[in-house]
Structures are given as structure tokens and as C-alpha cells.
N, C-alpha and C positions, 0 to 999 in steps of 0.2 A: 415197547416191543424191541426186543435183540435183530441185530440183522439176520442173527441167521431162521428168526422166527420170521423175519419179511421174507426172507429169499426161498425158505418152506412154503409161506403161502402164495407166493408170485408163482412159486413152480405147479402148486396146487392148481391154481388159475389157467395155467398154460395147459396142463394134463387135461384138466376137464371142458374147455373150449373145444367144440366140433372143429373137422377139417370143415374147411372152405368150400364147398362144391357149387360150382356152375353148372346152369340149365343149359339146353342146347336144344334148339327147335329140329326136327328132323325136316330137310328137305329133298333132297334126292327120292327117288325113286325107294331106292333098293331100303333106304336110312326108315322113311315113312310105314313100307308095310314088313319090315320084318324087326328094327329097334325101335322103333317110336321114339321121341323125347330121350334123351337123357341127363343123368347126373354124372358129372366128370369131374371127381377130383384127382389131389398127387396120391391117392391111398384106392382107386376104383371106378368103374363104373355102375350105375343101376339103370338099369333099361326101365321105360314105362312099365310094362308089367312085372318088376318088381326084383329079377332077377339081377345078380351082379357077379362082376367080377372081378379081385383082387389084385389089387399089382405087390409084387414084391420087391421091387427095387427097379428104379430108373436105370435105362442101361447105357441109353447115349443120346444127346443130344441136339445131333444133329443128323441127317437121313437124306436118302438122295431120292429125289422124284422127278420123275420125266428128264432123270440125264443133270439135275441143278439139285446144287448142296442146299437144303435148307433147315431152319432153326423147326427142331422138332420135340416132342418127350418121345421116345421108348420105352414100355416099359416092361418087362418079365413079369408071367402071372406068377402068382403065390400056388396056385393050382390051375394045371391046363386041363382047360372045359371049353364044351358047346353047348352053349345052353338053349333050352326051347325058350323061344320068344313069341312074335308078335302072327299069330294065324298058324302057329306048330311050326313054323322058319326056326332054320340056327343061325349062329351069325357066319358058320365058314364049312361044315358038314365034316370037321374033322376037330378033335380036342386043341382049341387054342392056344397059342404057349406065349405070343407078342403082342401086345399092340401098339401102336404108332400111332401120332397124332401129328396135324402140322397148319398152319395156316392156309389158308386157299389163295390161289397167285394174285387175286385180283383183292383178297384181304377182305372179303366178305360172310369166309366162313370157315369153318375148322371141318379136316378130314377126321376120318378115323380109320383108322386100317387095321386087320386082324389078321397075324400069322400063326400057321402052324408049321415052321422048320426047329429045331432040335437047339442053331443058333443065334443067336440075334440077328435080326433082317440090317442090312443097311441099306435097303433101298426098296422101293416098291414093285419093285422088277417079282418079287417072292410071295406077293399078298394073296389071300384068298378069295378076301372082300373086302371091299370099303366104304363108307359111308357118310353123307356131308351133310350140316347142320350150321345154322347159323346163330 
């Protein structure tokens, strides 16, 4: 086999590998009866009942909460939506265009935060809702 018949099928391989995605138990309040469960990878999320939604490019990496710079994804939807989820709940009652994710202080669970401003949020000062799972 020629290399570049390997490096054909190595890319072959790479293309057709699923992204990654992580489960995330919903605990919060707000997390439990309106997204249940989710799937969170770097390409989206899907809520328990089924619905998702698309990120189009990471926008920053890091985000400021409660006044403290933290290690975060941001990401920009590919399409800003509200989707109906868990009991006819949306996640923010206005079409979403952000979301943000970050560790929780004590490191026992990831937030999720959804915006709907026009720019990239830098901080949670601008969220409409947010939701934490572990």
C-alpha cells in the first residue's frame, strides 16, 4: 500500500469516527424540569427529549462569572433558536444565539448558560438561563 493510499484511509477513519459527546445528569432545579439529561459535545447539544442545538464555532475560551475569569467554551449557534423541551419549557423564551459552559467553583459540575445578545457574552452578567449538571 502507497502512503498516500494510508493517509487516504487514516483520513477515511478520522471522517467517519463520531464526535465525542458527554452525558451530563441534570441537577438543578431549573436543568431537571425543563432540559433533562444532556448530550454536550464541541459540535452541539441534545436535550433528553431529543431536540439540539448546533454550535458554529467556539468563540472564547474563557468568560467571567461572579466577577472571576474562568476556563470556559463559548460557543455561537449555527442557528439561533428556542427550542420546546421538557413540559412545553424553552431554554431562554427568546431565540438563542450563545452558549457557555464552565466548571462549577467547587468542580463538581458543569454550568450551562444560554444567551440571547447579538454579541458574544463575556460574562454571565447577560444570561437568560442556566443550568447545572453533573
Amino acid at each position: 500500500m502507497t502512503s498516500s493510499a494510508i493517509a487516504a484511509t487514516a483520513l477515511c477513519v478520522v471522517l467517519a469516527s463520531p464526535a465525542f459527546a458527554e452525558t451530563y445528569a441534570a441537577v438543578s432545579n431549573t436543568a431537571v424540569s425543563i432540559t433533562g439529561d444532556i448530550e454536550l459535545d464541541e459540535t452541539g447539544i441534545t436535550f433528553e427529549n431529543g431536540e439540539q442545538l448546533t454550535f458554529e464555532e467556539q468563540v472564547a475560551d474563557r468568560f467571567t462569572v461572579d466577577g472571576q475569569s474562568v476556563e470556559a467554551h463559548v460557543f455561537s449557534l449555527a442557528e439561533a433558536r428556542d427550542p420546546v423541551l421538557l413540559n412545553g419549557n424553552t431554554l431562554c423564551g427568546a431565540p438563542v444565539t450563545y452558549v457557555a459552559s464552565w466548571e462549577t467553583s467547587d468542580g463538581s459540575g458543569t454550568v450551562l448558560a444560554v444567551f440571547s445578545t447579538p454579541q458574544p457574552p463575556a460574562s454571565d452578567a447577560d444570561m437568560c438561563a442556566s443550568y447545572t449538571y453533573e
